[in-house]
N, CA, C and O of each residue as an XYZ file, in Angstrom:
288
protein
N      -7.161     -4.742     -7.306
C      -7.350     -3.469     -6.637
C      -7.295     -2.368     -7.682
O      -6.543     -2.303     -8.654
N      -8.106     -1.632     -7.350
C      -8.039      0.002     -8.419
C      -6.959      0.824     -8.218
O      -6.248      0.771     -7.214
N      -6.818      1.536     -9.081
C      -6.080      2.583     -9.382
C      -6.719      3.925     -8.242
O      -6.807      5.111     -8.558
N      -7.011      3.468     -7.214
C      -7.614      4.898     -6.158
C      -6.552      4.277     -4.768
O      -6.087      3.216     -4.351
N      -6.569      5.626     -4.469
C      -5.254      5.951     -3.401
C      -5.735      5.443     -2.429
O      -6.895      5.683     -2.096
N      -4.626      4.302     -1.496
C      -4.499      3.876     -0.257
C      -4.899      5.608      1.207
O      -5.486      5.806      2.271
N      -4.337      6.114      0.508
C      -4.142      6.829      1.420
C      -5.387      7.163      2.496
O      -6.466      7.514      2.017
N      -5.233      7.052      3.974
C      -6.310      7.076      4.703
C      -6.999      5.712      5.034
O      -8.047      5.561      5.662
N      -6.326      4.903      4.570
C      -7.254      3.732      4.822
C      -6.852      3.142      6.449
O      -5.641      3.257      6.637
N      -7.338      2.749      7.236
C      -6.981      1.817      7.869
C      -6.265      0.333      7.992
O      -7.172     -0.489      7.858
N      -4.987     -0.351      8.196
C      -5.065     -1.536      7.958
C      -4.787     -2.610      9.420
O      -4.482     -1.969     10.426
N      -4.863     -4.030      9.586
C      -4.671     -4.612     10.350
C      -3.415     -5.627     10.015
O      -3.484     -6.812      9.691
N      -2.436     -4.936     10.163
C      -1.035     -5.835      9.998
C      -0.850     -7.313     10.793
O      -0.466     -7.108     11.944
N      -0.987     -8.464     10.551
C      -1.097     -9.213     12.061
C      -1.109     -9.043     13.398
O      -0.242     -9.379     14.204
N      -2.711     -8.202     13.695
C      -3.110     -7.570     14.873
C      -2.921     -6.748     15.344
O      -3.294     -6.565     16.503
N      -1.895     -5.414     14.283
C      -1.117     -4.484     14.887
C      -1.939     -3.333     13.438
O      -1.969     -3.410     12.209
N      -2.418     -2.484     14.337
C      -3.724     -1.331     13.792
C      -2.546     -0.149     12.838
O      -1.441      0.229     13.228
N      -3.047      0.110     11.901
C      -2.007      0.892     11.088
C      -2.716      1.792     10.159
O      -3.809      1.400      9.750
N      -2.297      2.870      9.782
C      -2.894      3.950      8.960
C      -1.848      3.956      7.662
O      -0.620      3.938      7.743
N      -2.683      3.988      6.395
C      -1.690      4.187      5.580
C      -1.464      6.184      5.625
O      -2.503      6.761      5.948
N      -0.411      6.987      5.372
C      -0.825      8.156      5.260
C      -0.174      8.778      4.834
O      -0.142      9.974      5.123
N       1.021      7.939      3.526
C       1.888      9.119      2.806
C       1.618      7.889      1.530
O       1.046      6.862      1.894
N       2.085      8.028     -0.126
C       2.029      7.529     -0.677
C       2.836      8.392     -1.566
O       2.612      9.459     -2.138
N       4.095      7.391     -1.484
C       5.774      8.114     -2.590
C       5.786      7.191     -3.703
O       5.640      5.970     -3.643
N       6.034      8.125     -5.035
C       6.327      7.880     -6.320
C       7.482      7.806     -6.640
O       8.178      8.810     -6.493
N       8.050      6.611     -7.173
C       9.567      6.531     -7.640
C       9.519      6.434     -8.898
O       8.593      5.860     -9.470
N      10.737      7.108     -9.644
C      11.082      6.394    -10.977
C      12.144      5.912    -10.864
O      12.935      6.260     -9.987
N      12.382      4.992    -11.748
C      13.464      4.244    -11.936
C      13.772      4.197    -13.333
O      13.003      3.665    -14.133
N      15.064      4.827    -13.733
C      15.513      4.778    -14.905
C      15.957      3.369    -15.542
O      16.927      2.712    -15.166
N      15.097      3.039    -16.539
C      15.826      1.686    -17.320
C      16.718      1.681    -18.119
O      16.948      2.709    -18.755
N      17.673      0.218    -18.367
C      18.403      0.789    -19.472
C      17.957      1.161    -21.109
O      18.547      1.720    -22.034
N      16.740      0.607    -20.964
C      16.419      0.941    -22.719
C      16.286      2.342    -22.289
O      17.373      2.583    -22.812
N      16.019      3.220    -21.920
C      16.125      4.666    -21.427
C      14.835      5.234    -21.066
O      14.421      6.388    -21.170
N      14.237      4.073    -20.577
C      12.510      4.579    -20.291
C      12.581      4.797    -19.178
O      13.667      4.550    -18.653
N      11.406      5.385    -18.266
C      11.316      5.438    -17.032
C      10.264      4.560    -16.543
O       9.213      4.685    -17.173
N      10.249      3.817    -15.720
C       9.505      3.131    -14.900
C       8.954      3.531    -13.894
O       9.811      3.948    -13.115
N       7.333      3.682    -13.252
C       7.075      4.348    -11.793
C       6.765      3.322    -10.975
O       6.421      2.276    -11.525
N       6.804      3.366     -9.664
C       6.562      2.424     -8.622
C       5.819      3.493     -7.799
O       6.025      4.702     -7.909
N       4.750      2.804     -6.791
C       4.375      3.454     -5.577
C       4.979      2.643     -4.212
O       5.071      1.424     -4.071
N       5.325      3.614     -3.339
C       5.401      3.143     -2.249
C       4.501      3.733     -1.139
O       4.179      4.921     -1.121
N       4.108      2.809     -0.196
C       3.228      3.275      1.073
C       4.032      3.888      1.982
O       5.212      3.648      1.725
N       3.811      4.942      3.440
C       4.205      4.620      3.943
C       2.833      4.555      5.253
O       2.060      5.507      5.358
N       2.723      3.417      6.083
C       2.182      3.218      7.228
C       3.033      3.525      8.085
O       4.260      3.435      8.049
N       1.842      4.170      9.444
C       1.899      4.203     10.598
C       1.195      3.943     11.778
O       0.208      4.475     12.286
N       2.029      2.857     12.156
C       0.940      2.134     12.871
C       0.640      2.581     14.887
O       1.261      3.504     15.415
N      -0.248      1.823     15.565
C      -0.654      2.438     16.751
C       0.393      2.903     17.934
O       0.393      3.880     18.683
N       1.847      1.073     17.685
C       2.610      1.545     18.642
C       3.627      2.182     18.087
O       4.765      1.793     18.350
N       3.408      3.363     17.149
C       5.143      4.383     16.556
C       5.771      3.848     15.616
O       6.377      4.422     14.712
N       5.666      2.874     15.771
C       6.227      2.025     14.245
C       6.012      1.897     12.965
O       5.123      1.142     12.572
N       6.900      2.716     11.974
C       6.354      3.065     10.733
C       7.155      1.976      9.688
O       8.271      1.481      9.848
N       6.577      1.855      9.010
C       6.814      0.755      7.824
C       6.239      1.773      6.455
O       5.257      2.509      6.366
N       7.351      1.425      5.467
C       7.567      1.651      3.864
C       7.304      0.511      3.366
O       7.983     -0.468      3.679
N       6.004      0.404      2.275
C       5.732     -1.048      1.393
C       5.370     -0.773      0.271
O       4.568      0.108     -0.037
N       6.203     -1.854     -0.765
C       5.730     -1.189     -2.608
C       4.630     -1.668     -2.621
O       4.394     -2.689     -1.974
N       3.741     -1.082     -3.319
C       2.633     -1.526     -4.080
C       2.516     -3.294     -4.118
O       1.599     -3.944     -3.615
N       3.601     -3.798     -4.791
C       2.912     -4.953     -4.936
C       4.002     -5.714     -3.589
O       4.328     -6.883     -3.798
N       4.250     -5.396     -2.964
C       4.514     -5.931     -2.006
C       3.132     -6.103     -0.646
O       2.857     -6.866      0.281
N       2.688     -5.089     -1.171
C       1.077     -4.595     -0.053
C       0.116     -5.556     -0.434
O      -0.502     -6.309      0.318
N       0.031     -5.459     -1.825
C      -0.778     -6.378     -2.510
C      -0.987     -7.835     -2.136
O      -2.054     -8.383     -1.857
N       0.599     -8.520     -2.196
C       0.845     -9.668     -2.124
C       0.632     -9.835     -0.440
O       0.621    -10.956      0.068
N       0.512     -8.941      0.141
C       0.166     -9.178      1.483
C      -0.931     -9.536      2.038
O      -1.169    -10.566      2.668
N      -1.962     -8.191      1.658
C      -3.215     -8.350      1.231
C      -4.258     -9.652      0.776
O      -5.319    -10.039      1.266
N      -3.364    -10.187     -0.517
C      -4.029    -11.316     -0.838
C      -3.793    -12.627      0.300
O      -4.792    -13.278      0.603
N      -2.649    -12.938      0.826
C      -2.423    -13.796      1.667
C      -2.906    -13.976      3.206
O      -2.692    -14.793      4.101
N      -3.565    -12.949      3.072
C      -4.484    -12.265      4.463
C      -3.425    -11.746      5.741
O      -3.775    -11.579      6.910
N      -2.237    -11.571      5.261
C      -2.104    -10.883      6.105
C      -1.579     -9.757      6.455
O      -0.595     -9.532      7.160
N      -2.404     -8.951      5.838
C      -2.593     -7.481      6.223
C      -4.503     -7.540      5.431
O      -4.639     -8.261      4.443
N      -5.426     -6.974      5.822
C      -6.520     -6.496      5.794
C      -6.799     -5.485      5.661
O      -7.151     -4.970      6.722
N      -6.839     -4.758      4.710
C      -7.994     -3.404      5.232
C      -8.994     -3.103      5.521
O      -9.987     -3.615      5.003
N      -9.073     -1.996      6.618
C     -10.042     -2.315      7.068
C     -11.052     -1.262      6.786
O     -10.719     -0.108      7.053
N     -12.601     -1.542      6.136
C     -13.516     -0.831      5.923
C     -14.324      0.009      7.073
O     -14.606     -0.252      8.243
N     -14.577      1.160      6.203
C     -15.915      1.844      7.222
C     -17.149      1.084      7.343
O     -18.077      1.518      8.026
């Protein structure tokens, strides 16, 4: 997947319709004293139920089919 923002996409969580529509940046301080960034999603899906997912947690979802996005 590219480096272009989830945001706005549609997805299909195992049959349950979801919008991605915030996308939060973390750092995380290491100990060698670098900073590390992560993205997190957050979806919201049809019935109110919102879910937070890292990047490669989405990913690994994605690939296993289950979550889809869904195209125009």
């Amino acid at each position: 997947m590219s480096n272009k923002s989830l945001v706005g996409k549609l997805v299909l969580d195992r049959g349950k319709l979801g919008l991605i529509v915030n996308e939060i940046k973390s750092a995380v301080w290491l100990e060698e004293g670098n900073i590390d960034w992560d993205i997190f999603y957050e979806i919201k899906y049809a019935d109110g139920n919102v879910c937070i997912i890292s990047t490669s947690s989405l990913m690994r979802h994605i690939e296993a089919g289950k979550i889809l996005l869904v195209e125009k």
